[in-house]
Every structure is written in structure tokens, then in C-alpha cells.
N, C-alpha and C positions, 0 to 999 in steps of 0.2 A: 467705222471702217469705210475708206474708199469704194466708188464701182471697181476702181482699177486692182485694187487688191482683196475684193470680194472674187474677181472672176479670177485673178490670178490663182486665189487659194483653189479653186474649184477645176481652174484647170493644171493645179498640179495635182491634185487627186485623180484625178480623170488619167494622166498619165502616168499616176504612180498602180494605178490597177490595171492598164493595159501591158505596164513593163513586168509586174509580177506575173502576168496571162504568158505573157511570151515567154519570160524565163521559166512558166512550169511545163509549157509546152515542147519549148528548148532543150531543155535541162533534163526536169525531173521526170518526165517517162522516161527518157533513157535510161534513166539510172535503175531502173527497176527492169530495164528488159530481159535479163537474165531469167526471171520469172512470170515475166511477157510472152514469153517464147514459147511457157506450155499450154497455152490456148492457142489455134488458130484460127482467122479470117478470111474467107476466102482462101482454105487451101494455102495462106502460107503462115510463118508465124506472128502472132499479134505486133511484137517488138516489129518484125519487119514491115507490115503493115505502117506501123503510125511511125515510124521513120519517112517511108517512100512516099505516103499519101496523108495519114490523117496529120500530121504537122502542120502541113503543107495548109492544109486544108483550115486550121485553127489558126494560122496566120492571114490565111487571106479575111475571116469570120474576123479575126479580133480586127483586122486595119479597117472596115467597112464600118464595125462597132464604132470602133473609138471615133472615126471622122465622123458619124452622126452624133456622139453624147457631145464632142466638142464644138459646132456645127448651133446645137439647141445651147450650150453653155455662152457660145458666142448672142445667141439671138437673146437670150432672157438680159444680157450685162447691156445691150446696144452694142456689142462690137460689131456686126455683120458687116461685109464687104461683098455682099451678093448682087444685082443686079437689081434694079430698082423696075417694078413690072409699072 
């Protein structure tokens, strides 16, 4: 197999685990909130909690994530386009 399509496959993995990260962050807590809601956090209900903040919070963690796995995925294939020190 190619570099070109060794790092392709690897970087569609990379972003086929970031898209499932966000759709359970997205998605599937919510779907559960109903029963989110008899725990609280700080005084309000959990479901509201990871709505207004931890979501929030799991998206900004997964974009940092993922720009670093793909970042090393570029450096191991020779794609980088960083600045030459």
C-alpha cells in the first residue's frame, strides 16, 4: 500500500472517532436526560449541567484532541506543512 493511502486510512479513523466522540456528546446524553435530571451538579440538574457547560466543554477537549492525533498522523506519513525551524 501507498504513504498516500496508508495515511489516508489513518486519517479516516482519526476522524471516524472524533465524529462518533461528538455525536455521543451531541446526541446521546441528551437522550438520557430525563434520568440525568435526578442527580444534581452544582445545585442544578445534571441533564442541565452537560447541556450548558459539559458539552461545551467535550467539544472544545475533542477539537484539541483530534488536531494533535492528526498533527502526529501527518508527521509519521511526511505530510507536515509546519515551519521549518
Amino acid at each position: 500500500m501507498s504513504n498516500r493511502k496508508k495515511h489516508w486510512e489513518k486519517t479516516k479513523g482519526q476522524m471516524i472517532i472524533t465524529m462518533l466522540l461528538w455525536f455521543f456528546f451531541g446526541y446521546v446524553v441528551f437522550m438520557f436526560g430525563e434520568s440525568l435530571n435526578s442527580v444534581s451538579f452544582l445545585g442544578y440538574p445534571l441533564a442541565y449541567y452537560m447541556s450548558a457547560q459539559g458539552s461545551l466543554i467535550a467539544f472544545v477537549v475533542i477539537l484539541f484532541w483530534s488536531a494533535n492525533k492528526q498533527e502526529k498522523i501527518d508527521e509519521e506519513f511526511g505530510f507536515t506543512s509546519g515551519e521549518d525551524d
